[in-house]
Backbone as CSV, one residue per row, in Angstrom:
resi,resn,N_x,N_y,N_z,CA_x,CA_y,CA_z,C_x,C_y,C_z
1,UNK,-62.370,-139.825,109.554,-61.401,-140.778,110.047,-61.860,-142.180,109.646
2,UNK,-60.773,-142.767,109.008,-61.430,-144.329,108.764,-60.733,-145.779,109.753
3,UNK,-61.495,-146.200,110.020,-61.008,-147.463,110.642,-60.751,-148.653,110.166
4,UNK,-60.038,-149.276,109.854,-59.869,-150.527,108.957,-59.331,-151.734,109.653
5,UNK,-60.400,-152.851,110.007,-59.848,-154.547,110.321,-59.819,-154.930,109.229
6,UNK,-58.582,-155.559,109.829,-58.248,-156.644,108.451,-58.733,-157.928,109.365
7,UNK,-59.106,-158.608,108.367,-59.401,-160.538,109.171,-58.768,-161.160,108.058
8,UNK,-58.235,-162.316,108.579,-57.612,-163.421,107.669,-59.100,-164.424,107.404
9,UNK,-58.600,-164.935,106.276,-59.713,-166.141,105.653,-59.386,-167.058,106.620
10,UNK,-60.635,-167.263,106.649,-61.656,-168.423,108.180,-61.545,-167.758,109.507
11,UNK,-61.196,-166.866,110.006,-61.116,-165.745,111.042,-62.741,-165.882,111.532
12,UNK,-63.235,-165.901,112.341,-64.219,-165.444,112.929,-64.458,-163.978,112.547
13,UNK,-66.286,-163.451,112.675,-66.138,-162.608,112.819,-66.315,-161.514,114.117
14,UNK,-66.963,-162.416,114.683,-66.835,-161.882,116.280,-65.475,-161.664,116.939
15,UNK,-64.525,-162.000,116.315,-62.907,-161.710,116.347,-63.094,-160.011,115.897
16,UNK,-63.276,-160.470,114.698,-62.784,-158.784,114.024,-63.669,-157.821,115.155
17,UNK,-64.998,-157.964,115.182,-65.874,-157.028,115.846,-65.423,-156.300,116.766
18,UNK,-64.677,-157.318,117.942,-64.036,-156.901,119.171,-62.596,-156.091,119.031
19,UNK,-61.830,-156.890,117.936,-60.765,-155.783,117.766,-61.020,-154.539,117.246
20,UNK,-62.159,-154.211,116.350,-62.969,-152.607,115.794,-63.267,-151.975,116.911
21,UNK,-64.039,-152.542,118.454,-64.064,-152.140,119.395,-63.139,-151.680,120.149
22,UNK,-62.116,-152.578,120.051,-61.186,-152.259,121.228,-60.280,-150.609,120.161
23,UNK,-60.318,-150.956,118.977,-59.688,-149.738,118.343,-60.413,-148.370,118.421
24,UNK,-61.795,-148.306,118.379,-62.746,-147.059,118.489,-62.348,-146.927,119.905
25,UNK,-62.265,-147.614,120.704,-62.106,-146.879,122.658,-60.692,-146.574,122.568
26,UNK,-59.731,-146.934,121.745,-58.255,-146.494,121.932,-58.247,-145.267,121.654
27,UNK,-59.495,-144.963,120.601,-59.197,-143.753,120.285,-60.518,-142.649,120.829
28,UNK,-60.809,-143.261,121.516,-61.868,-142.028,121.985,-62.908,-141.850,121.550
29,UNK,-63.185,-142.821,120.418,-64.353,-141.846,119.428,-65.589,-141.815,119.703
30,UNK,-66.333,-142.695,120.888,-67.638,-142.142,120.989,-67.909,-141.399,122.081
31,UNK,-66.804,-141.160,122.608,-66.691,-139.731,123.568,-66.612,-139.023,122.852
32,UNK,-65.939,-138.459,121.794,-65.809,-137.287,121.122,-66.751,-137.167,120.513
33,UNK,-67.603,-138.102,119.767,-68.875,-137.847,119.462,-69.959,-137.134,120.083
34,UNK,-70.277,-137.987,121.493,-70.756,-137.918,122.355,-71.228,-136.274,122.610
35,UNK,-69.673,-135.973,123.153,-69.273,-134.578,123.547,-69.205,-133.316,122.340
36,UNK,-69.534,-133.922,121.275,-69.881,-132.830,120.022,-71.122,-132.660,119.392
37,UNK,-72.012,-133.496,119.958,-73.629,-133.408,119.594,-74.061,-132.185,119.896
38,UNK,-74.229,-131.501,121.210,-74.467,-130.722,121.719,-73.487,-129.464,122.026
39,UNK,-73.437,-128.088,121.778,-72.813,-127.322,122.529,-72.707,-126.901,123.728
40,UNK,-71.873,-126.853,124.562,-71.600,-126.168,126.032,-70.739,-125.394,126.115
41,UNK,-71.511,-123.946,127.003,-70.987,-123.033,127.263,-69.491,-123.356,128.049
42,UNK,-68.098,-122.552,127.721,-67.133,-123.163,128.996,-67.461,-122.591,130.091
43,UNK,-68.202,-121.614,130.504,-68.783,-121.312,131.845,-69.343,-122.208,132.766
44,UNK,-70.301,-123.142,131.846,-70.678,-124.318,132.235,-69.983,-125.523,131.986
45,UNK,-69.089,-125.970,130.962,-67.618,-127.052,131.573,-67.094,-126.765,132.925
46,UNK,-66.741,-125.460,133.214,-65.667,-125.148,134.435,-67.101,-125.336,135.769
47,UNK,-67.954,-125.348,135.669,-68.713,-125.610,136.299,-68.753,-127.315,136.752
48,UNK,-68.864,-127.903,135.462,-69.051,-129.378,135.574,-67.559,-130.147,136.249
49,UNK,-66.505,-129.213,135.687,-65.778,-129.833,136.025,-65.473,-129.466,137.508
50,UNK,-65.432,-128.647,138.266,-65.434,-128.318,139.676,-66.922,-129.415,140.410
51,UNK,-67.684,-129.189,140.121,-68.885,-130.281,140.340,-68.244,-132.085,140.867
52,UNK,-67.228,-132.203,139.634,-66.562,-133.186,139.365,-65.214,-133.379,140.575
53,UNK,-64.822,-132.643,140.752,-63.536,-132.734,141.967,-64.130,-132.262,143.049
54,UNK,-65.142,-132.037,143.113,-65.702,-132.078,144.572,-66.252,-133.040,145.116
55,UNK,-66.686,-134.309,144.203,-67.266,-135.317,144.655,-66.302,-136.217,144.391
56,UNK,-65.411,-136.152,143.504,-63.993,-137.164,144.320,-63.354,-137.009,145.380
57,UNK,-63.353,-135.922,145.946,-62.536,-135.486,146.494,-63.552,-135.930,147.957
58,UNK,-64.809,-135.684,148.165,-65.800,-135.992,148.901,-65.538,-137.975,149.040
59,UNK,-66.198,-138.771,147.919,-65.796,-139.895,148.253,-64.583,-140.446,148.461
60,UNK,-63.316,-139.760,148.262,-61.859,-140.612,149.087,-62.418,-139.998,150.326
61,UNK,-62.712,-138.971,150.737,-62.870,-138.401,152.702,-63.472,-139.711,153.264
62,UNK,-64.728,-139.812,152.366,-65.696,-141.251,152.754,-65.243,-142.437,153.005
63,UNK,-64.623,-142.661,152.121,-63.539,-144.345,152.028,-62.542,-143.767,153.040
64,UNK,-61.981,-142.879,153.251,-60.846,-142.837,154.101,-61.702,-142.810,155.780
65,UNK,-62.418,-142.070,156.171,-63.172,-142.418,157.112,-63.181,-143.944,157.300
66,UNK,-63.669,-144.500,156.341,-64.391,-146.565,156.722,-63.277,-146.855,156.802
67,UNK,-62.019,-146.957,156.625,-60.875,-147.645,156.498,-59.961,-147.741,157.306
């Protein structure tokens, strides 16, 4: 996949930098990276992800308690 800023002549380049940034998070890509270094079993996703809605689901109880 290629990414391409364009900058106009006399543009900063700390301009362009941030718009390359803001375009790599539009698209996900160092999550998908991230998440392709390593293999995981889906036994262990469905794991992580239950892990994962139990502790949201735990801190709204929490906040809803204080509130």
């Amino acid at each position: 996949m290629k990414l391409i800023t364009f900058i106009k002549e006399g543009e900063n380049i700390e301009k362009a930098l941030k718009i390359y940034k803001n375009k790599i998070n539009k698209l996900n890509l160092i999550k998908k990276i991230k998440n392709n270094l390593q293999y995981i079993k889906p036994s262990k996703l469905r794991r992580i992800k239950k892990m994962k809605k139990k502790f949201i689901i735990k801190k709204k109880i929490n906040n809803y308690e204080y509130n």
